[in-house]
HTML snippet that shows the backbone in 3Dmol.js (N, CA, C, O; Angstrom):
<script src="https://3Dmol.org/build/3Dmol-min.js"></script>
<div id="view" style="width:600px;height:400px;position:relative"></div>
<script>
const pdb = `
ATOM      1  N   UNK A   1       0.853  -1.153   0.000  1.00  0.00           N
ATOM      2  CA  UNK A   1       0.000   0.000   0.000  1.00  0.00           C
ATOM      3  C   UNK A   1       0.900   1.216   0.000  1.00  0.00           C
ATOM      4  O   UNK A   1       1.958   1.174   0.629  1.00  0.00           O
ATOM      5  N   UNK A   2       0.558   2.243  -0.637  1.00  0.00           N
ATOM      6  CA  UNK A   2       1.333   3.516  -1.100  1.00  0.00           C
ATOM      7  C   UNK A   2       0.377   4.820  -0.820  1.00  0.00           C
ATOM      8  O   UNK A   2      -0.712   5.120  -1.309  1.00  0.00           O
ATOM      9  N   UNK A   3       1.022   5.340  -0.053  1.00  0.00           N
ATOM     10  CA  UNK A   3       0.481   6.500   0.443  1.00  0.00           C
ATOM     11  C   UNK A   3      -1.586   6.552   0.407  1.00  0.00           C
ATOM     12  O   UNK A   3      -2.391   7.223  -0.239  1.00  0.00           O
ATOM     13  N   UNK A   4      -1.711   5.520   1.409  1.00  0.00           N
ATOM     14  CA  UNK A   4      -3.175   5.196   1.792  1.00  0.00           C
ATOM     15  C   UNK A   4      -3.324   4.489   2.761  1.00  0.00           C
ATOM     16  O   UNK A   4      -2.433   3.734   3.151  1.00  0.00           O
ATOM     17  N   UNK A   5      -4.630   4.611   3.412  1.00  0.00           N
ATOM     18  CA  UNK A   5      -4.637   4.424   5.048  1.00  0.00           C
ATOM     19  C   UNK A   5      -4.747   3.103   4.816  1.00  0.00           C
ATOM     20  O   UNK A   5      -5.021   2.692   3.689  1.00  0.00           O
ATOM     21  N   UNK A   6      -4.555   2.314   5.814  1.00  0.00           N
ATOM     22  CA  UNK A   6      -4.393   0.908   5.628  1.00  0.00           C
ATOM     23  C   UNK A   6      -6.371   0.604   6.550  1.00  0.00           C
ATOM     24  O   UNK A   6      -7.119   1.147   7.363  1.00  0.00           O
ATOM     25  N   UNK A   7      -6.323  -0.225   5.939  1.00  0.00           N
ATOM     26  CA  UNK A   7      -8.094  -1.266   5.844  1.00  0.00           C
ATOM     27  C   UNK A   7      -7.711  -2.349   6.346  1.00  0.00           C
ATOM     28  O   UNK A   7      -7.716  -3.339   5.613  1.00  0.00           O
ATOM     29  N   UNK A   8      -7.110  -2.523   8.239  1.00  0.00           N
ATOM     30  CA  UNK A   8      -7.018  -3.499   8.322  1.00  0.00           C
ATOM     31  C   UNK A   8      -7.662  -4.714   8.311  1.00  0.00           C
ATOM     32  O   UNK A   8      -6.901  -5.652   8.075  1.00  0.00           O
ATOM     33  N   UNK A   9      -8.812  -5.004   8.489  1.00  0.00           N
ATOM     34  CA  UNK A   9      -9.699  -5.956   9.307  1.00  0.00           C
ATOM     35  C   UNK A   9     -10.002  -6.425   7.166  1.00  0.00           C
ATOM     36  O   UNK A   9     -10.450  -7.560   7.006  1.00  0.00           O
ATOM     37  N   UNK A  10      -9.753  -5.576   5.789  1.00  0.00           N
ATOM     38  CA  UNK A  10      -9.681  -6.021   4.697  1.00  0.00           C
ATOM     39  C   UNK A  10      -8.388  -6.501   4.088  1.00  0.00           C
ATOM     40  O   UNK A  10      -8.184  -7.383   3.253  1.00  0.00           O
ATOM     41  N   UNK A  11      -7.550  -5.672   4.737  1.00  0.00           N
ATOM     42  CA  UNK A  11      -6.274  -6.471   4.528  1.00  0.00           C
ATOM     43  C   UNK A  11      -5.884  -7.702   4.976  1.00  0.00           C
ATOM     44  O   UNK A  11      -5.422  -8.556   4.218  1.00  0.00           O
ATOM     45  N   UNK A  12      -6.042  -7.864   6.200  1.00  0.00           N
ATOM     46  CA  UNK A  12      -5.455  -8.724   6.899  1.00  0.00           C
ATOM     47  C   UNK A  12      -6.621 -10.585   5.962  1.00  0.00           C
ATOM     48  O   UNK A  12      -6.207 -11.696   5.632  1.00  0.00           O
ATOM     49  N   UNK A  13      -7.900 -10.012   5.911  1.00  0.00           N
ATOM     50  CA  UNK A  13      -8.370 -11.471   5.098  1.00  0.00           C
ATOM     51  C   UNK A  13      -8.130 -11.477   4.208  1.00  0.00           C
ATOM     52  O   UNK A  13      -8.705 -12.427   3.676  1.00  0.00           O
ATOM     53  N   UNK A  14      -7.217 -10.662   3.147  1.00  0.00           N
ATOM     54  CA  UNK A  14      -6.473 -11.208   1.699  1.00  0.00           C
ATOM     55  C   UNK A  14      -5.329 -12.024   1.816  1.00  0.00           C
ATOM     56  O   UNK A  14      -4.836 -12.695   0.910  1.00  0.00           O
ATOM     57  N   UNK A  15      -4.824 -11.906   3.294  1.00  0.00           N
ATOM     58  CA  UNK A  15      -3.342 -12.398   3.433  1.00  0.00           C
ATOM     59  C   UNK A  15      -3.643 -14.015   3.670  1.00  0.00           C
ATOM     60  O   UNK A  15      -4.562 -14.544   4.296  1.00  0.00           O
ATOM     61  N   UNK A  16      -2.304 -14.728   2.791  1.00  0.00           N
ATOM     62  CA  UNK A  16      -2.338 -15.899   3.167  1.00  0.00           C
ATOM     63  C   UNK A  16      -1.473 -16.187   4.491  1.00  0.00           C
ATOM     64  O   UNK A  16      -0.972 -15.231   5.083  1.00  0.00           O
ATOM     65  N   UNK A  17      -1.306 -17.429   4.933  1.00  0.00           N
ATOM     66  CA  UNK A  17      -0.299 -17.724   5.788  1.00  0.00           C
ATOM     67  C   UNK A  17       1.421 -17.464   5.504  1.00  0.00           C
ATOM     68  O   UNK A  17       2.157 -17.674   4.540  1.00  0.00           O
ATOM     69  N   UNK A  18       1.553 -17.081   6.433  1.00  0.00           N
ATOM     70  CA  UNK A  18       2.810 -16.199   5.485  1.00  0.00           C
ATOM     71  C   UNK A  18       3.146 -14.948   4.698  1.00  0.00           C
ATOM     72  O   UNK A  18       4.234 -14.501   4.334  1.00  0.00           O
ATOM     73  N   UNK A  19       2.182 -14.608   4.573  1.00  0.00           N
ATOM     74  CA  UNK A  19       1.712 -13.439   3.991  1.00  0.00           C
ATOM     75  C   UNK A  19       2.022 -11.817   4.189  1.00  0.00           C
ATOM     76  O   UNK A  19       1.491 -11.315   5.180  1.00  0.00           O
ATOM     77  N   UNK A  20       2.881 -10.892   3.295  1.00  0.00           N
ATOM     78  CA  UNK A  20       3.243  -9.694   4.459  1.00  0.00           C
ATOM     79  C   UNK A  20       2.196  -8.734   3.484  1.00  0.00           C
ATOM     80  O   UNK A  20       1.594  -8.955   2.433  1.00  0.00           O
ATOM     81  N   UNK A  21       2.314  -7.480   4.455  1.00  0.00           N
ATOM     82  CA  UNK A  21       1.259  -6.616   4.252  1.00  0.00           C
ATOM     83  C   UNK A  21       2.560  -5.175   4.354  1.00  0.00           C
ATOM     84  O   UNK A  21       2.911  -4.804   5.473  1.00  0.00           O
ATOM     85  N   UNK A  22       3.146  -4.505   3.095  1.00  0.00           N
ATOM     86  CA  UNK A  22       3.809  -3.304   3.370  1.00  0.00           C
ATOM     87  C   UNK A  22       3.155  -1.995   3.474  1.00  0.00           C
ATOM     88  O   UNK A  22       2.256  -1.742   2.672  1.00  0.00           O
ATOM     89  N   UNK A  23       3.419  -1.315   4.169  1.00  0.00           N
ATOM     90  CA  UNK A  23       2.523   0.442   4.408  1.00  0.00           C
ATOM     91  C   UNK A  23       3.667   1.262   4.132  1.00  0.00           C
ATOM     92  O   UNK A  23       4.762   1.234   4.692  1.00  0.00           O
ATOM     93  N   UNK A  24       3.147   2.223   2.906  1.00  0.00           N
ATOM     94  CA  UNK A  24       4.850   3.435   2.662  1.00  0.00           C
ATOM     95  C   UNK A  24       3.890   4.607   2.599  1.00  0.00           C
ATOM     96  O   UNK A  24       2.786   4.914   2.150  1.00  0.00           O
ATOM     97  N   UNK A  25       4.560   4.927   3.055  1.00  0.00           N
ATOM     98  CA  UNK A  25       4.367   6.899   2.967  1.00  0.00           C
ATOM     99  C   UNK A  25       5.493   7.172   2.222  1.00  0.00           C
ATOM    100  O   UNK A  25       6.475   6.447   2.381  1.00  0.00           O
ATOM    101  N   UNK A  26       5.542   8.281   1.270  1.00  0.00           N
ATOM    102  CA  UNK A  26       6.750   8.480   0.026  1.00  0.00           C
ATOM    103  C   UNK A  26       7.032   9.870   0.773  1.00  0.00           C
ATOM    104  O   UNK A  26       7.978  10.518   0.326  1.00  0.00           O
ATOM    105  N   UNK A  27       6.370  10.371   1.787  1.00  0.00           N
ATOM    106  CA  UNK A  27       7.107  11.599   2.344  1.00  0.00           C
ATOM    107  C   UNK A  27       6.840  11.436   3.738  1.00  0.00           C
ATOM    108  O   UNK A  27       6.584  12.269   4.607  1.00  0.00           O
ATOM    109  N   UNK A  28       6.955  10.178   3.772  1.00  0.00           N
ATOM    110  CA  UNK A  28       7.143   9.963   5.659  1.00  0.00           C
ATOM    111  C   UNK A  28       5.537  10.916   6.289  1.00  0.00           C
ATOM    112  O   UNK A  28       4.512  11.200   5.668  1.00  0.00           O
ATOM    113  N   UNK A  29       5.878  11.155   7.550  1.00  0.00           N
ATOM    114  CA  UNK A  29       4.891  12.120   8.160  1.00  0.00           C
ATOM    115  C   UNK A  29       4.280  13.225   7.520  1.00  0.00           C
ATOM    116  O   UNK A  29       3.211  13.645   7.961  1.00  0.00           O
ATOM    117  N   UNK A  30       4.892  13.821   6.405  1.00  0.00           N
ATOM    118  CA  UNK A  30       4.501  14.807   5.782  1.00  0.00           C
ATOM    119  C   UNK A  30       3.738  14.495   4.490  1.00  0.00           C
ATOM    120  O   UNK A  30       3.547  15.321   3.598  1.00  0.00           O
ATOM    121  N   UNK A  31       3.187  12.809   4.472  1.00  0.00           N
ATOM    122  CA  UNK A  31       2.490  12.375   3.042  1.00  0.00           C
ATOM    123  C   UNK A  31       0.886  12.861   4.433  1.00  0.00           C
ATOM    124  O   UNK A  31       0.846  12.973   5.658  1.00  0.00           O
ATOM    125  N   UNK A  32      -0.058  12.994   3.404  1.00  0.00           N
ATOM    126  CA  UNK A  32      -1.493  13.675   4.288  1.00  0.00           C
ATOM    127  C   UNK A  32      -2.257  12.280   4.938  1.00  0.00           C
ATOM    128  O   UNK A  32      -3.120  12.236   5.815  1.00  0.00           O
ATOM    129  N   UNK A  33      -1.609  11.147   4.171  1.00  0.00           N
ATOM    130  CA  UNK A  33      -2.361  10.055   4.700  1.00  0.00           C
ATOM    131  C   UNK A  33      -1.894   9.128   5.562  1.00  0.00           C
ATOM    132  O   UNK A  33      -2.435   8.095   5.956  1.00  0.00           O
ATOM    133  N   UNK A  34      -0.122   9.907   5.995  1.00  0.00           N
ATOM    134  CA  UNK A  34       0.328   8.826   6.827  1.00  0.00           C
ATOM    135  C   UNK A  34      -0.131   8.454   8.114  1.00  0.00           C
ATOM    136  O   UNK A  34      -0.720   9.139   8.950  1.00  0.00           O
ATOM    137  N   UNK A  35       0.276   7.096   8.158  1.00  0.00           N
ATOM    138  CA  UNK A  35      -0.438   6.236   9.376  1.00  0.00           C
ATOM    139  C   UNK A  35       1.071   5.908  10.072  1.00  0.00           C
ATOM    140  O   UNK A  35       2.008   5.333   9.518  1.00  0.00           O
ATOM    141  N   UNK A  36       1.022   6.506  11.602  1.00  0.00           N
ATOM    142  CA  UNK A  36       2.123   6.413  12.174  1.00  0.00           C
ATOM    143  C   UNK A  36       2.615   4.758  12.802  1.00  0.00           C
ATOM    144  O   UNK A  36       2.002   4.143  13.675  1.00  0.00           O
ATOM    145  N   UNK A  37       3.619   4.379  12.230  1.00  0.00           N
ATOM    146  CA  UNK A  37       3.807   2.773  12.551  1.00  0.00           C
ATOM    147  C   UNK A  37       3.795   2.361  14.035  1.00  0.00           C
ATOM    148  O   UNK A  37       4.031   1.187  14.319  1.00  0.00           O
ATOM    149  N   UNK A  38       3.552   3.203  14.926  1.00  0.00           N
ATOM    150  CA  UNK A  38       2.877   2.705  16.054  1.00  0.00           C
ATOM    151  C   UNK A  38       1.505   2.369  15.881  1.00  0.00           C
ATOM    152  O   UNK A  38       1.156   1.350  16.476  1.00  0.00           O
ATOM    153  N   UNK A  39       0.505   3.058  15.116  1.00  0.00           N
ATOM    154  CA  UNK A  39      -0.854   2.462  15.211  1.00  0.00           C
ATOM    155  C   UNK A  39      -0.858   1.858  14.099  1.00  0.00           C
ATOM    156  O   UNK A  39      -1.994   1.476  13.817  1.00  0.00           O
ATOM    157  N   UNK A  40       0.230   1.495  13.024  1.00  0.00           N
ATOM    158  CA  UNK A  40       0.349   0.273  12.123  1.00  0.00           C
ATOM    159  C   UNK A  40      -0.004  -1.007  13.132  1.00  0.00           C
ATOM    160  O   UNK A  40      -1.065  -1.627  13.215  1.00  0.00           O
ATOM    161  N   UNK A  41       1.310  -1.207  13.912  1.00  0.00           N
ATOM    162  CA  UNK A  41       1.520  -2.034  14.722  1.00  0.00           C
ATOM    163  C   UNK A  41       0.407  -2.509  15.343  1.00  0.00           C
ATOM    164  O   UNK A  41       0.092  -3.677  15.113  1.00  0.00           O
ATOM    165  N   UNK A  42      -0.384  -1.727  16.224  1.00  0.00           N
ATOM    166  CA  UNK A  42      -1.542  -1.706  17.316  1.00  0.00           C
ATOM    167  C   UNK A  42      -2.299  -2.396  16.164  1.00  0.00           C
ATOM    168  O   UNK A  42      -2.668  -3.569  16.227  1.00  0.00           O
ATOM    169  N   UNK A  43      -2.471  -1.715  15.275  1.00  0.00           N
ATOM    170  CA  UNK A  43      -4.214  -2.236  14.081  1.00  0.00           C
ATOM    171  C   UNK A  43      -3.998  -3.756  13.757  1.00  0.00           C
ATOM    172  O   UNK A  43      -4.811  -4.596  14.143  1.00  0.00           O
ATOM    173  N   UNK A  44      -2.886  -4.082  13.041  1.00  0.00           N
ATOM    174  CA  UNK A  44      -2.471  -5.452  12.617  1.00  0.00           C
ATOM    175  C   UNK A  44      -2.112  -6.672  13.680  1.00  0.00           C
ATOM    176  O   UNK A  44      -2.407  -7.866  13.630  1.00  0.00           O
ATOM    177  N   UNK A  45      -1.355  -5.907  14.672  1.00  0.00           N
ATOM    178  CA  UNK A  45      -1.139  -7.319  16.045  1.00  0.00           C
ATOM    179  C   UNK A  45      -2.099  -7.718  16.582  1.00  0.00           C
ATOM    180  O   UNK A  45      -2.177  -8.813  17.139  1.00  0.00           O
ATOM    181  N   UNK A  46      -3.210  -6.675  16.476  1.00  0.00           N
ATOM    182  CA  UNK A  46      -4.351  -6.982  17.135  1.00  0.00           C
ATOM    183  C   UNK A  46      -5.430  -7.729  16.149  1.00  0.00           C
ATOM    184  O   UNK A  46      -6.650  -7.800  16.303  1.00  0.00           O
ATOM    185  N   UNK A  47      -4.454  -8.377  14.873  1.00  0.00           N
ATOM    186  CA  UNK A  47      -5.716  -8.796  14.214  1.00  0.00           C
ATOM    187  C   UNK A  47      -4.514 -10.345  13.868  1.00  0.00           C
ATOM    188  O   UNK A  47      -4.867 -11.207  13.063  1.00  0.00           O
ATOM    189  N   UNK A  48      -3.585 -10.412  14.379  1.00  0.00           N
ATOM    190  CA  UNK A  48      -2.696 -11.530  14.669  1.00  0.00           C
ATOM    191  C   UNK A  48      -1.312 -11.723  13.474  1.00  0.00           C
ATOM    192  O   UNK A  48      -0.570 -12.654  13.162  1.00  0.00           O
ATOM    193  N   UNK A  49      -1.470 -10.319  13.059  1.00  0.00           N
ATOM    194  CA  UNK A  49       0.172 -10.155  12.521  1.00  0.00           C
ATOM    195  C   UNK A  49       1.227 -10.111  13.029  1.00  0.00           C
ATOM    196  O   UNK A  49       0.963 -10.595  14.129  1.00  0.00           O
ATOM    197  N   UNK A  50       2.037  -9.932  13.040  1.00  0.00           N
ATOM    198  CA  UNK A  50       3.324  -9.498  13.572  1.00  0.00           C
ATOM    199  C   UNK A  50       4.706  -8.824  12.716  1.00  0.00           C
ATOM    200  O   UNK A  50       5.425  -9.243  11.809  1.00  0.00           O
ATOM    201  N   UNK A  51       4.660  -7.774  13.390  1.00  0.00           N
ATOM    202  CA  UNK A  51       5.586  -6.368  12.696  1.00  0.00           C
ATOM    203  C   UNK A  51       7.458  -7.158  12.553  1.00  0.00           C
ATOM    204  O   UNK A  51       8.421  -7.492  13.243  1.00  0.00           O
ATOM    205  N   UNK A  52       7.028  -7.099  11.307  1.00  0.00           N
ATOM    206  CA  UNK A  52       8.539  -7.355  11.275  1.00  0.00           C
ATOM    207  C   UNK A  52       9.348  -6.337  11.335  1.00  0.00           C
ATOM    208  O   UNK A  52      10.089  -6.455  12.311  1.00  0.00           O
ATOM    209  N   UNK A  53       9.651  -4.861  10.399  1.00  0.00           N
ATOM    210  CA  UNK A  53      10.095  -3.504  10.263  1.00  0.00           C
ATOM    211  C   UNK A  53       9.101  -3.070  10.388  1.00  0.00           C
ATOM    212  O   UNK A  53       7.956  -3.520  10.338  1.00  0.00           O
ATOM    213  N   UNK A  54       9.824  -1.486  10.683  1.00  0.00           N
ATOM    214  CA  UNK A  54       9.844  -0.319  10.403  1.00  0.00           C
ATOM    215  C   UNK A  54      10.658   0.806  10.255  1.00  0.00           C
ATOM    216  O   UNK A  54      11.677   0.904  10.939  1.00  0.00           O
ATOM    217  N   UNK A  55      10.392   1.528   9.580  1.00  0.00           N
ATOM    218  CA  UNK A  55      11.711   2.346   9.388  1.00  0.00           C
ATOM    219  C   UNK A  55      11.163   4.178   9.048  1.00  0.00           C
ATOM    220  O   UNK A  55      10.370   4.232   8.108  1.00  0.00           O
ATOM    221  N   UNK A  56      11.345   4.929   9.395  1.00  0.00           N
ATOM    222  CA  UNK A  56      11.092   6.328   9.393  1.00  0.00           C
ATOM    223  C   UNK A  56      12.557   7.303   8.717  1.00  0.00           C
ATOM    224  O   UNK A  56      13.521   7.636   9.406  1.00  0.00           O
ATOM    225  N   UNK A  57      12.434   7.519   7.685  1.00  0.00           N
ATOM    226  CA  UNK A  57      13.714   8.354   7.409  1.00  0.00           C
ATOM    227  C   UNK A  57      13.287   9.876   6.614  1.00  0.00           C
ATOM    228  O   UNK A  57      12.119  10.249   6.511  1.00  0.00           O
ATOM    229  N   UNK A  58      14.342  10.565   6.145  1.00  0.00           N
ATOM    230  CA  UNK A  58      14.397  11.657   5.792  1.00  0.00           C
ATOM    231  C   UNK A  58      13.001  11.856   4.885  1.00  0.00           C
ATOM    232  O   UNK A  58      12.096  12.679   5.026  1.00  0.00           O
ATOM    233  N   UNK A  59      13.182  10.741   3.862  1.00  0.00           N
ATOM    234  CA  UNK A  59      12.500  10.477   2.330  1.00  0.00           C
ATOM    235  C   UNK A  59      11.369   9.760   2.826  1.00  0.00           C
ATOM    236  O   UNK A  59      10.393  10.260   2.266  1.00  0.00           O
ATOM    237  N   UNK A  60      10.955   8.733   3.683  1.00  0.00           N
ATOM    238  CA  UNK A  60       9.537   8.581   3.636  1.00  0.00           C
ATOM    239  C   UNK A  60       9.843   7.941   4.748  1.00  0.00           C
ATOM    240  O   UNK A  60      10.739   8.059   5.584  1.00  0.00           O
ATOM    241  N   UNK A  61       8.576   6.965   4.548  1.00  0.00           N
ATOM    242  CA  UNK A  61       8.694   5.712   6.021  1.00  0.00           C
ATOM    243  C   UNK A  61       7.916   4.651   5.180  1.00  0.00           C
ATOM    244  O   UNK A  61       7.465   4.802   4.045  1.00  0.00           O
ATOM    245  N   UNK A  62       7.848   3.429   6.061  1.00  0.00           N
ATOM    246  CA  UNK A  62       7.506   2.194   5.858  1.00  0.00           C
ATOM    247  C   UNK A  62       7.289   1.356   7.188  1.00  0.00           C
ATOM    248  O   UNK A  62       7.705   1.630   8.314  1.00  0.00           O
ATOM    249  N   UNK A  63       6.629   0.405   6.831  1.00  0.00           N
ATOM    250  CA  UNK A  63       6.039  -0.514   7.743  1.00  0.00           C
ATOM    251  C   UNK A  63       5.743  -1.900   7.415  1.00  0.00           C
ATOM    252  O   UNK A  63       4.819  -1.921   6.601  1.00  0.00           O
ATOM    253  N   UNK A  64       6.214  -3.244   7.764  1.00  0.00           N
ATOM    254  CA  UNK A  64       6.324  -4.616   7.212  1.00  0.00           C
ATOM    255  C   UNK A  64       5.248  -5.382   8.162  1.00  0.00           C
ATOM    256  O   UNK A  64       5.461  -4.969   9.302  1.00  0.00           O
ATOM    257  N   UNK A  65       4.347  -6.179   8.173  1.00  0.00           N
ATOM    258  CA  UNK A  65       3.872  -6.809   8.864  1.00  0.00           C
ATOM    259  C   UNK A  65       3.964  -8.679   8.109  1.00  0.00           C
ATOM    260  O   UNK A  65       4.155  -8.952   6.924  1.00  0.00           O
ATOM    261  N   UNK A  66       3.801  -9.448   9.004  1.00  0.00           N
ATOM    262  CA  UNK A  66       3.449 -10.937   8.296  1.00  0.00           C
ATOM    263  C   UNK A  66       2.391 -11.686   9.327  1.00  0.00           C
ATOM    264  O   UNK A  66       2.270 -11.846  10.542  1.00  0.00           O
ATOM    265  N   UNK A  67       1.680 -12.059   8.077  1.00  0.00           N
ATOM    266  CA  UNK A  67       1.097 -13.466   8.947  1.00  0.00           C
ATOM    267  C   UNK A  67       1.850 -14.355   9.317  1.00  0.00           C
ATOM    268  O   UNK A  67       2.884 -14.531   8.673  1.00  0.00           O
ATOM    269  N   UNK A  68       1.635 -14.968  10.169  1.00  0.00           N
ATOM    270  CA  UNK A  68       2.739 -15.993  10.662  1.00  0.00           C
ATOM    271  C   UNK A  68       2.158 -17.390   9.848  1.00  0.00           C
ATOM    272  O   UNK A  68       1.097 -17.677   9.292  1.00  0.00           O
ATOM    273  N   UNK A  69       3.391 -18.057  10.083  1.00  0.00           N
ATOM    274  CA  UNK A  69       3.012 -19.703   9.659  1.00  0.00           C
ATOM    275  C   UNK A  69       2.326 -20.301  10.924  1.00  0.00           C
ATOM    276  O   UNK A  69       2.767 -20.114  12.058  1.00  0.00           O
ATOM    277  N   UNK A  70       1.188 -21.052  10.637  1.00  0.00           N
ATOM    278  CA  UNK A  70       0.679 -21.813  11.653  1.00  0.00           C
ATOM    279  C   UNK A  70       1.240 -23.172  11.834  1.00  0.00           C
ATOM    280  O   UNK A  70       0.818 -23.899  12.734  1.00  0.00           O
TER     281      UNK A  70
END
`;
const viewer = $3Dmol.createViewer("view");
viewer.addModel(pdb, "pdb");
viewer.setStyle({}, {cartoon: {color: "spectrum"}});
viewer.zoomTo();
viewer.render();
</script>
């Protein structure tokens, strides 16, 4: 997903097992739709992902989540 709010509870049932889900902002905090990877984190763990990265820099940010293998 590219600079758009993430739809977890629609994302998370496209994912297979194993499955990652990326979130970018192309201007970090300053894109209008960014979603700060703390409430990445909160939205997706709580729907049984688990955050692999994140990363916040000059040029944008990003956010990695995966389904786990059962």
């Amino acid at each position: 997903m590219l600079n758009m709010p993430p739809f977890f509870e629609r994302i998370v049932a496209l994912l297979s097992t194993g499955g990652l889900v990326i979130n970018a902002s192309s201007y970090g905090p300053r894109t209008p739709s960014n979603t700060p990877p703390a409430t990445l984190a909160k939205g997706f763990e709580r729907r049984g992902l688990r955050t692999v990265a994140a990363e916040r820099g000059a040029g944008g940010a990003y956010y990695l989540a995966q389904r786990p293998s059962e």
